[in-house]
C-alpha positions in Angstrom: -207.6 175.3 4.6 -210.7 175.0 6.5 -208.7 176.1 9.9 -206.5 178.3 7.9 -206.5 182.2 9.3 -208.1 184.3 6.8 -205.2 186.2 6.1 -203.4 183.1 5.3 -205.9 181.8 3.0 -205.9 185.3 0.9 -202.3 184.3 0.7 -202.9 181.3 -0.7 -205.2 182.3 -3.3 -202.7 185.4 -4.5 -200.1 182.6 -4.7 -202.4 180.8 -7.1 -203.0 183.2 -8.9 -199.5 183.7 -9.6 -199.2 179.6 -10.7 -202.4 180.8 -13.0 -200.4 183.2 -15.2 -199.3 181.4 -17.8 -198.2 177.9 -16.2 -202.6 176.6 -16.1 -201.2 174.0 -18.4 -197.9 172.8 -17.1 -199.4 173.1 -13.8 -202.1 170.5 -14.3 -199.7 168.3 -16.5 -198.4 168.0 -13.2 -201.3 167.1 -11.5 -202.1 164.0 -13.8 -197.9 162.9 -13.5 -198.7 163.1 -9.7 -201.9 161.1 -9.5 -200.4 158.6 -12.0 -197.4 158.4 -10.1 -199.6 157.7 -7.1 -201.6 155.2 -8.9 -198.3 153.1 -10.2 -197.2 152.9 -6.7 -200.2 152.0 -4.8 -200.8 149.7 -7.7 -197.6 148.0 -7.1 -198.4 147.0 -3.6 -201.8 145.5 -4.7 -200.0 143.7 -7.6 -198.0 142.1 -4.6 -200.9 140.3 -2.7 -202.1 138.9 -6.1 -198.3 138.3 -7.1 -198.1 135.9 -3.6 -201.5 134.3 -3.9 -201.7 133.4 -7.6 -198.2 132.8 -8.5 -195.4 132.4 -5.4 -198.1 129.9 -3.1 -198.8 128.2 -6.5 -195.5 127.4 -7.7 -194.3 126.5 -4.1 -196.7 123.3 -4.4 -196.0 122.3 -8.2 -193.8 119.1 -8.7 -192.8 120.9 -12.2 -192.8 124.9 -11.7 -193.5 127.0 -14.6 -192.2 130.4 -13.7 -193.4 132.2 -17.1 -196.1 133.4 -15.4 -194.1 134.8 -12.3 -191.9 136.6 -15.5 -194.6 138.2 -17.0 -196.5 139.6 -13.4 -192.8 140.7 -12.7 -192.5 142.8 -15.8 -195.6 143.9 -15.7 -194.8 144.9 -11.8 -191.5 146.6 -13.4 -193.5 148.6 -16.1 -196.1 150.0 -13.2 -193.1 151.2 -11.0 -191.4 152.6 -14.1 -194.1 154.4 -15.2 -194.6 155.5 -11.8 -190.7 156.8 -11.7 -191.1 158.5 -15.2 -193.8 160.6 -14.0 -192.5 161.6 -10.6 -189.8 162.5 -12.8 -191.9 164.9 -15.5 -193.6 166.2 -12.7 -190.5 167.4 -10.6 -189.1 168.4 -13.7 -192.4 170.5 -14.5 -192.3 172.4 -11.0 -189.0 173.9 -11.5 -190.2 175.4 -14.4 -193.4 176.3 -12.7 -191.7 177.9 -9.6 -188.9 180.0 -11.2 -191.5 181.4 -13.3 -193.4 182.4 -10.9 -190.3 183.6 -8.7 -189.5 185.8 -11.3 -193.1 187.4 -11.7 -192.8 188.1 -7.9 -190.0 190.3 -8.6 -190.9 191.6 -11.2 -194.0 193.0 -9.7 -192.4 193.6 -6.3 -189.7 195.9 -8.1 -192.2 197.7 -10.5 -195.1 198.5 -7.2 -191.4 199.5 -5.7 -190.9 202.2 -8.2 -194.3 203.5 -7.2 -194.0 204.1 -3.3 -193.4 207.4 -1.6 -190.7 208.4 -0.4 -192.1 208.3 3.1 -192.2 204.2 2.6 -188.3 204.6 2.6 -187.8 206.8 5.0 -190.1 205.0 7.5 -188.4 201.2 6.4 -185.2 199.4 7.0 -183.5 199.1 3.9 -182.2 196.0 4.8 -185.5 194.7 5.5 -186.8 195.3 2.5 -183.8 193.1 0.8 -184.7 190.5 3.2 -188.2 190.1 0.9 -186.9 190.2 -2.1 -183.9 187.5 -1.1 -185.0 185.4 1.5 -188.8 185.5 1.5 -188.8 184.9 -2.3 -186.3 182.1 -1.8 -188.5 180.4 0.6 -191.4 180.7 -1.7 -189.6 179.2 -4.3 -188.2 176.1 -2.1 -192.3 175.7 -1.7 -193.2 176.0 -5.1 -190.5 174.0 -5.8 -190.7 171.3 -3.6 -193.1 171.1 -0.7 -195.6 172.0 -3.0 -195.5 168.6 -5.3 -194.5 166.7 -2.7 -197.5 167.6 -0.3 -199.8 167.3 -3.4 -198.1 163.7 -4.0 -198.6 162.5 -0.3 -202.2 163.3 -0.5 -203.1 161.6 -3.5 -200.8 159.0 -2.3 -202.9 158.6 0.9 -206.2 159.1 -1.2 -204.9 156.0 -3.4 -203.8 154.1 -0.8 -207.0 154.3 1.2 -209.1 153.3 -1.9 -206.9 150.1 -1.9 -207.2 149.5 1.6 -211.0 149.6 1.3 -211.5 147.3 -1.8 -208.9 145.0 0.0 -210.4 144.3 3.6 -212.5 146.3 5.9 -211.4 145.1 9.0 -207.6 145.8 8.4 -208.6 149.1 7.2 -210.3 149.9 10.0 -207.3 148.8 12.1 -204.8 151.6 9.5 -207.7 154.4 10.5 -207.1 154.2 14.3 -202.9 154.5 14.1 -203.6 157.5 11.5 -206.0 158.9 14.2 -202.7 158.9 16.0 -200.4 160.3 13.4 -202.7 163.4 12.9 -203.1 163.9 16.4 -199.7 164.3 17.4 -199.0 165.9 13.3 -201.3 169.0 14.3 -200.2 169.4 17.9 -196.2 169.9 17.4 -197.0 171.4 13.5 -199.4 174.0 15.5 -196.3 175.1 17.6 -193.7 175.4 15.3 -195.5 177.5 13.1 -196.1 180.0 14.7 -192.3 179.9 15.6 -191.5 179.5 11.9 -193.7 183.2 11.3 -192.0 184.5 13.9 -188.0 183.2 12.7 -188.3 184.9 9.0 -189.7 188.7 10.4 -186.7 188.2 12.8 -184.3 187.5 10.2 -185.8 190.8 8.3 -184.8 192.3 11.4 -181.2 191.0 11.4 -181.1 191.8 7.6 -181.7 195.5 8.6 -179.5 195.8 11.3 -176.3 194.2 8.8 -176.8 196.6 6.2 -177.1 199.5 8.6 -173.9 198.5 10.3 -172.5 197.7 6.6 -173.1 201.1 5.7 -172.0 202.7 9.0 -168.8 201.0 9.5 -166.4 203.9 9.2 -169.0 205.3 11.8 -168.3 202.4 13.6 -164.6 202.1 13.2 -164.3 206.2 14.0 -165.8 206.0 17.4 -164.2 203.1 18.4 -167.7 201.8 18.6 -167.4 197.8 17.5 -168.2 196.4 21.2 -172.0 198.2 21.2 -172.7 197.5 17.4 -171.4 193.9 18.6 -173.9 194.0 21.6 -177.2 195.6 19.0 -176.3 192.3 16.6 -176.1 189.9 19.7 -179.2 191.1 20.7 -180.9 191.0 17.2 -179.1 187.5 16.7 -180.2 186.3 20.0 -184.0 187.1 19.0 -183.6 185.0 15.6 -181.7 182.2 17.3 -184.5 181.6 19.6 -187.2 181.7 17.0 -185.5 179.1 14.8 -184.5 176.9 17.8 -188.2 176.6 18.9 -189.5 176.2 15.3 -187.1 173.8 14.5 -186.9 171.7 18.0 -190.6 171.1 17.2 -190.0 170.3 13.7 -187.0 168.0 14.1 -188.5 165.6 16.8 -191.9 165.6 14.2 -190.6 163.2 11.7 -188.9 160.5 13.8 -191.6 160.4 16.2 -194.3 160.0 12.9 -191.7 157.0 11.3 -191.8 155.2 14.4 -195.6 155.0 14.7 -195.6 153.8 11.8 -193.2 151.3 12.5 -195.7 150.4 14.8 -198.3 150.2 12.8 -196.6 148.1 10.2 -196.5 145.6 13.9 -199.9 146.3 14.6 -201.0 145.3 11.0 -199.1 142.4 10.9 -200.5 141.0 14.1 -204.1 141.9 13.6 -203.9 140.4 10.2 -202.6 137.6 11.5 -204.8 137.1 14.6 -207.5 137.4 12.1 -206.6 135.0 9.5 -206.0 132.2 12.1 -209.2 133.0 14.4 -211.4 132.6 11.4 -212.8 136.2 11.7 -211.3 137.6 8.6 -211.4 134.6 6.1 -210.8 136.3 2.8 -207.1 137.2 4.6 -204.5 135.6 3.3 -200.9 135.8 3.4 -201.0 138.3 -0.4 -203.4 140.2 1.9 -201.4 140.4 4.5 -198.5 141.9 2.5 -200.5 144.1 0.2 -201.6 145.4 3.9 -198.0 146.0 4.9 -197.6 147.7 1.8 -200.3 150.4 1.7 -199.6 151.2 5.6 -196.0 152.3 4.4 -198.0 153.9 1.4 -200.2 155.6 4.1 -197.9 156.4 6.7 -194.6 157.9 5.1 -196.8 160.4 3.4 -198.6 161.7 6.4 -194.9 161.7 7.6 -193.6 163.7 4.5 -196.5 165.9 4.8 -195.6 166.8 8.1 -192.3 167.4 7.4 -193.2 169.7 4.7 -195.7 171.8 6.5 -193.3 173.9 9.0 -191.6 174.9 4.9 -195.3 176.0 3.5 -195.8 178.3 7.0 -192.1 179.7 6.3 -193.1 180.0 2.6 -196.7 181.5 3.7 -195.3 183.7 6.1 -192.5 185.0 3.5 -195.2 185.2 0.9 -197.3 187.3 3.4 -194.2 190.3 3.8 -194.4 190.2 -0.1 -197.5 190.6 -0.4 -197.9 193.6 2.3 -195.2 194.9 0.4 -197.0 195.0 -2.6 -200.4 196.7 -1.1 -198.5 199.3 0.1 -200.4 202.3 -1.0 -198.5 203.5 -4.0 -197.6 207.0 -4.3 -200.9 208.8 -5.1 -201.1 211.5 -8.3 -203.9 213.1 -9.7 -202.0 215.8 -11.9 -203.4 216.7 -15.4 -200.9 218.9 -16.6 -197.7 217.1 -18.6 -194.4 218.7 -19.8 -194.3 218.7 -23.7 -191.7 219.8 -25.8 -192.7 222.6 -27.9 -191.9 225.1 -31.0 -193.3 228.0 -32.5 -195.5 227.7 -35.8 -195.6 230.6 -38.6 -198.4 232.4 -36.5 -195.9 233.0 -33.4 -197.8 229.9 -31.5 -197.1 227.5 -29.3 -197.4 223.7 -30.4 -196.5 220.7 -29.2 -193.6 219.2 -30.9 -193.3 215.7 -31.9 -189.4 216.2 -32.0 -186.7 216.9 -29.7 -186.3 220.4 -29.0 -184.6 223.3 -26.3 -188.2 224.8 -25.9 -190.1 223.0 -22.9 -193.7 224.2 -22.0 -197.0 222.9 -19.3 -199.8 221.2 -21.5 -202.7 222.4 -19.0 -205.8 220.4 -20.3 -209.1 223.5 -20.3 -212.4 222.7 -19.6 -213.6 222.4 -23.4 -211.1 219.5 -23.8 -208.6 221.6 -25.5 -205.2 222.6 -24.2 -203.2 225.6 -23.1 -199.5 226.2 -22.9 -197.4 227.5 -20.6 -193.8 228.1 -20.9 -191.9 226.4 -18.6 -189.9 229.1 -16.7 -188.8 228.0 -13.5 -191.5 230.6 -11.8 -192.1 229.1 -8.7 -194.0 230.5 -5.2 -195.0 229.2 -1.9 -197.9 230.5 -0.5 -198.7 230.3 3.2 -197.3 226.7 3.6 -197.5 224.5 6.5 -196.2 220.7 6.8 -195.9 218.3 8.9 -194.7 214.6 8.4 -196.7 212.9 11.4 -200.1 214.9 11.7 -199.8 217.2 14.9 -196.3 217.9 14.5 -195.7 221.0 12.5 -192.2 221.2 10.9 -192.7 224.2 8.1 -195.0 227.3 9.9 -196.9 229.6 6.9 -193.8 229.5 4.6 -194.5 232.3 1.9 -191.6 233.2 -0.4 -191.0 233.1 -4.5 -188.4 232.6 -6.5 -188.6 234.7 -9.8 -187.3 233.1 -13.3 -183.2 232.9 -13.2 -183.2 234.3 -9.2 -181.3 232.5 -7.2 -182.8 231.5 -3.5 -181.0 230.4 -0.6 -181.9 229.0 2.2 -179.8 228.9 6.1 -180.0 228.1 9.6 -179.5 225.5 11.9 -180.3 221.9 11.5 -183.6 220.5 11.3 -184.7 224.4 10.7 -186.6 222.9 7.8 -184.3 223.4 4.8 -184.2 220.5 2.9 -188.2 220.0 3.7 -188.8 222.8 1.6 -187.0 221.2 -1.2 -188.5 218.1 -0.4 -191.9 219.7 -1.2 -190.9 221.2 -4.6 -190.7 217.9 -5.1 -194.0 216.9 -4.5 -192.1 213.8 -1.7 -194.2 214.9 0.4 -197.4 217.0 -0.1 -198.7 220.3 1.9 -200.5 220.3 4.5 -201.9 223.7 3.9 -201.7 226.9 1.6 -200.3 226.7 -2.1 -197.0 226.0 -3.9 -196.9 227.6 -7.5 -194.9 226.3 -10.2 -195.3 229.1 -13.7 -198.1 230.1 -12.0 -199.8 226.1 -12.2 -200.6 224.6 -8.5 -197.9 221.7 -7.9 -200.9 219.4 -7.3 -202.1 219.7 -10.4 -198.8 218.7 -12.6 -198.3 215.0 -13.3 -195.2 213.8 -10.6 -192.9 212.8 -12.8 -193.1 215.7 -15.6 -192.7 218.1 -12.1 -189.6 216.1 -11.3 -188.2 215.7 -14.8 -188.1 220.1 -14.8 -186.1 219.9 -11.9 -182.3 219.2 -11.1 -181.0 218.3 -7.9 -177.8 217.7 -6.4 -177.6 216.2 -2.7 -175.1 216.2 0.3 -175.3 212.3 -0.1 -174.4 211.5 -3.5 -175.5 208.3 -5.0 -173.5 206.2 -8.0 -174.6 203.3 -9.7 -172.6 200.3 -11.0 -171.9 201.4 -14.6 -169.6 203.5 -16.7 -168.8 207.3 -15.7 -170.8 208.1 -18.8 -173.8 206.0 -17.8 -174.0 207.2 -14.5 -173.9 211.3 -15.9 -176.5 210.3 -18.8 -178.9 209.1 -15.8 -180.0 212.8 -15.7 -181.0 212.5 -19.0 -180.8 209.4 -20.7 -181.7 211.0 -24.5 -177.8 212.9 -24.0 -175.5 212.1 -26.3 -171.8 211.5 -25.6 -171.5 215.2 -26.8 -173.8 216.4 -24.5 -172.8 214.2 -21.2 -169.0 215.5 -21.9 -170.3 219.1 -22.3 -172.0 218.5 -19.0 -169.0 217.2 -17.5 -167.1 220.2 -18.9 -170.0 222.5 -17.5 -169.3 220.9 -13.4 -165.4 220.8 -14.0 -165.4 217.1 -13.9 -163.6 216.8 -17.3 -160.4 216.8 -16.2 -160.2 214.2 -13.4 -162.5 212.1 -15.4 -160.3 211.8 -18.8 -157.6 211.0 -16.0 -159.3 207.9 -15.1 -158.1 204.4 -16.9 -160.7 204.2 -19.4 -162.2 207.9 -19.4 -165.6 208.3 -19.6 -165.9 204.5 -19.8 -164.7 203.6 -16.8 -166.4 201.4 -14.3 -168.0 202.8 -11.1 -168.8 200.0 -8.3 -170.0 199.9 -4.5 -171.4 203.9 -5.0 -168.0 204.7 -6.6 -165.9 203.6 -4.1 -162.8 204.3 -6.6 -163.9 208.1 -6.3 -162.7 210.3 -3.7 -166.1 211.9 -2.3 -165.2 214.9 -3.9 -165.3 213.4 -7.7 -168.7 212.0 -6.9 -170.0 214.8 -5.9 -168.9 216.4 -9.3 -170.3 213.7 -11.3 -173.7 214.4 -9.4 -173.2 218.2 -10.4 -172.2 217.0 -14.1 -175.9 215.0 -13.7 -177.9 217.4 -13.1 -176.2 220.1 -15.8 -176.7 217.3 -18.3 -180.7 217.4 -17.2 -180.5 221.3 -18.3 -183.7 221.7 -16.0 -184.7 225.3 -15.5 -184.7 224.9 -11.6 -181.8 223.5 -9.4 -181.7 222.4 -6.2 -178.3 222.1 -4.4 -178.8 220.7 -1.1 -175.5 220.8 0.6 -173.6 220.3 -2.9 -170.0 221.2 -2.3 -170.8 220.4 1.8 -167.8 217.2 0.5 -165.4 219.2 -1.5 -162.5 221.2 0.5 -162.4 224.5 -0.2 -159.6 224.9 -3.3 -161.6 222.3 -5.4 -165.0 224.6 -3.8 -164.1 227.2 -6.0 -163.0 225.5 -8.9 -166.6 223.8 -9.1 -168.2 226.9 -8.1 -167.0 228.4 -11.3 -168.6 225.5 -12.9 -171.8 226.1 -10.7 -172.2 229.5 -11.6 -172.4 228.6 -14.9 -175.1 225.8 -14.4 -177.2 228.4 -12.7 -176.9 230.8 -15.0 -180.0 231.8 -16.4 -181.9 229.3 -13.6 -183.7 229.4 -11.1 -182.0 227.8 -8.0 -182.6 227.1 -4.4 -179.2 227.0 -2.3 -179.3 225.2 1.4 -175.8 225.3 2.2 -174.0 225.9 6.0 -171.0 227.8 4.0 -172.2 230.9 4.1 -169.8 231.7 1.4 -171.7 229.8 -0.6 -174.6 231.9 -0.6 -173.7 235.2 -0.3 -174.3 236.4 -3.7 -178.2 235.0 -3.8 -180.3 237.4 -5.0 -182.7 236.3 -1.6 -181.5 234.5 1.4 -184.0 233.2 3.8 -183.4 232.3 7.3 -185.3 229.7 9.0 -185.7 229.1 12.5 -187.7 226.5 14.1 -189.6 225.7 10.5 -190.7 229.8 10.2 -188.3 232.2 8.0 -187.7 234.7 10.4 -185.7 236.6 8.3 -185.4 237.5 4.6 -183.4 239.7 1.7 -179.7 240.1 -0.1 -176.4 239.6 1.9 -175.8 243.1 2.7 -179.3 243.7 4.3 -179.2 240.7 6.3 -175.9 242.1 7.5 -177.1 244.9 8.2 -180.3 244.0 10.3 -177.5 242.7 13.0 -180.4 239.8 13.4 -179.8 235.9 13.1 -178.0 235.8 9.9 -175.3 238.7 11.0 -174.6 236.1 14.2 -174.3 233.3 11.9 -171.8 235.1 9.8 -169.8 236.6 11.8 -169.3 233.4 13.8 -171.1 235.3 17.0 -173.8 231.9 16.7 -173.1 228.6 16.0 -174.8 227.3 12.8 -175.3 223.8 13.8 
């Protein structure tokens, strides 16, 4: 630990704390099976010089052998390794227990800080790279807990055991066992040092590789429609390559490790031999004997083949550490930061025409807006909302939205157009609150954005996206996500509501029919409808529709636009659409250029300014 980067060590002691929660117990029950374990075995070898002085020499000289004693210092010999076995067993046993425990916890917390990140985290991150940490980096931290750590434990007490024997057997043979560990450690920490680092280096690749998979994975019709399989082949080559090489120099290190570390100690056991030997016959060692000699031989296997498994199991613990280390930067990523007050209570009237907060279910939603004299106010929640003066920008110096001032009156309906990347969807994005303001005001009912709770924001507003996203689950689940107090009553009439009744009752088991891989059973078109049927069953009193019928041809356009006319009914919605159809009948269109609405108003004055919008329309400029 002591020559342990700091960073590493912080690992270490987050780890622990982990093994802490709950498993304090089981974990030191394994401590006490390992040192007994390690005391029965080192035990055993002693118990061999005293077996061949006292009893084998003895009986080898008696006219009349009695071998009852021989019996009983080989039973007892037996019961030592037995209880030895018994407790490598308990303790094995035990760190299963201990590490699956603990895997789970990791996941737990690594999915619930999840939940808590920005949006900009995943925007900004290889999704695939993120699955690497919760697959493979967990994986290798459970192969530690599992098994490096109880076996590097067990060596160490084994060596600590081992050398106590050696001491209280002879000096000078000890002294002989220092000088070949001198040599084990040496060469241990030179090729250890050097695969390490490789073995850091192997498991960020392979979070690289992971990425690059599930980008290709989700890409492949991509792929397969411009005939593009030779340079996606060339990208995972490349990626491959860099992982390959990692792994081959962490494990060429690795591998030559342990046979070079047996075969010293081969040598040793040689060395030992001789010396003891060379001393018993000179004269210079005369409390040697031949039981010495042996119990010698013993301990140097006791001494050496955990120095060997030890090294063996480091390059795991640097894997583990340096899996445990993405986890961990994972988890201090700054979670997504909100300081709102203001919550979104249901409400009702009482007798004096007043607004209180309901304890019930009911239609009537309202802002709880905590006052300075620790009482509340509320606010209807009308769908009021107003940008005032906005700028943004997602990497500080680069502007996207330039003094963005427009409002969107209770049940108007606002749309936005231009040409891609004209800052369309960022505006949605910051109703939102994904991302906050750089400068100026967004008003929702009249109550700054940044001062309403994130999720009571979100939860007033329904969106529907170009990219629609199912999960695995029934039909029904997946509409109820929007609002997971629905009844079956309620999702249907939402289905109804988005026109995806029909195709839905169509499908083998109705509403209760499994959706896999996104809905891959759905044509794009009845996705997107179940999104729409989503969002209706939220009844929010704003929508977004960012690109929503952009996947639907145009007969099933209009049959769902009948459907959307009646979800925005009486809402207030923002439109981004590159149909212009689509949003011809806004009460407001604004057109953006360049992140700055250059123009604004209904249809027909836009039409009749001859400006941006009238080229766009008529065809006269292309949209994209």
């Amino acid at each position: 630990m002591r020559n342990m980067p700091a960073a590493r060590s912080h690992t270490v002691r987050r780890l622990l704390s982990y093994v802490g929660r709950g498993y304090q117990v089981k974990f030191g029950l394994v401590l006490l099976c390992i040192l007994i374990s390690a005391i029965a075995s080192v035990s055993g070898s002693l118990f061999l010089g005293s077996l061949i002085d006292d009893y084998i020499e003895p009986l080898l000289v008696m006219a009349d052998p009695d071998f009852s004693g021989l019996v009983r210092a080989l039973v007892m010999m037996g019961c030592l390794y037995l209880t030895g076995a018994l407790c490598a067993f308990a303790y094995n046993r035990l760190m299963v227990t201990i590490s699956q425990g603990v895997q789970k916890k990791i996941r737990d917390d690594l999915f619930s800080h999840m939940q808590t990140l920005p949006i900009k985290y995943f925007d900004t991150h290889a999704h695939g790279d993120v699955m690497s940490v919760y697959t493979n980096d967990v994986d290798t931290l459970r192969q530690m807990l599992s098994q490096s750590v109880p076996q590097v434990i067990n060596s160490c007490m084994m060596i600590l055991v081992a050398f106590i024997g050696m001491l209280a057997t002879d000096l000078l043979l000890t002294g002989v066992v220092i000088l070949c560990v001198a040599g084990m450690l040496t060469i241990t920490r030179f090729l250890a040092g050097r695969s390490g680092r490789y073995f850091v280096r192997q498991q960020r690749k392979l979070g690289d590789l992971n990425g690059y998979i599930e980008e290709m994975v989700n890409g492949q019709k991509v792929v397969k429609v411009f005939c593009h399989e030779a340079e996606a082949q060339e990208g995972f080559d490349k990626v491959n390559d860099a992982l390959c090489e990692s792994a081959d120099k962490a494990n060429k290190y690795a591998n030559i490790l342990m046979p070079i570390l047996i075969n010293i100690g081969n040598i040793q056991y040689v060395i030992i031999a001789m010396a003891g030997g060379a001393l018993a016959l000179s004269g210079i060692g005369p409390g040697i004997t031949l039981g010495v000699i042996a119990t010698f031989l013993q301990l140097s296997k006791s001494l050496s083949n955990p120095i060997s498994q030890i090294s063996q199991q480091l390059n795991s613990v640097v894997m583990a550490l340096a899996g445990a280390q993405r986890i961990f930067d994972l988890m201090d990523e700054e979670s997504e930061e909100d300081h709102g007050t203001v919550t979104l209570v249901n409400v009702a009237y009482n007798k004096d025409g007043e607004m209180v907060e309901s304890g019930e279910r009911t239609n009537l939603w309202a802002w709880k807006v905590p006052q300075a004299d620790g009482t509340y106010a509320y606010t209807k929640l009308a769908g009021d909302v107003r940008f005032d003066h906005v700028d943004f920008a997602y990497e500080e110096g680069k502007t996207i939205l330039h003094d963005i001032t427009l409002f969107a009156k209770p049940g108007q309906k606002l749309a936005f157009v231009g040409a891609t990347g004209a800052g369309k969807t960022t505006i949605t994005n910051l109703i939102n609150r994904f991302y906050d303001i750089a400068d100026g005001k967004i008003h929702y009912d009249g109550i700054s954005i940044n001062d309403i709770r994130k999720s009571d924001l979100r939860r007033s507003l329904g969106i529907v996206l170009q990219d629609t996203n199912l999960f695995t689950g029934t039909v029904r689940e997946n509409i109820r996500y929007g609002n997971l107090e629905a009844t079956d009553e309620e999702v249907e009439a939402a289905a109804r509501l988005a026109n995806a009744d029909d195709f839905i009752r169509r499908l083998p088991q109705g509403y209760d029919t499994m959706l896999t891989g996104n809905g891959a059973n759905l044509s794009q078109g009845q996705r997107q409808l179940i999104a729409i049927a989503r969002a209706a069953v939220a009844d929010p009193p704003v929508m977004i529709l960012d690109e929503a019928t952009s996947s639907i041809d145009t007969r099933t356009e209009a049959i769902v636009q009948r459907g959307m006319d009646s979800l925005m009914y009486g809402r207030t919605v923002f439109v981004i659409a590159h149909r212009l159809s689509t949003v011809r009948n806004s009460d407001a269109i604004m057109v953006l250029d360049h992140g700055r609405i250059v123009e604004r108003g209904d249809h027909e004055d836009l039409i009749a300014q001859k400006g941006l919008y009238y080229q766009l329309y008529t065809g006269a400029f292309e949209l994209e």
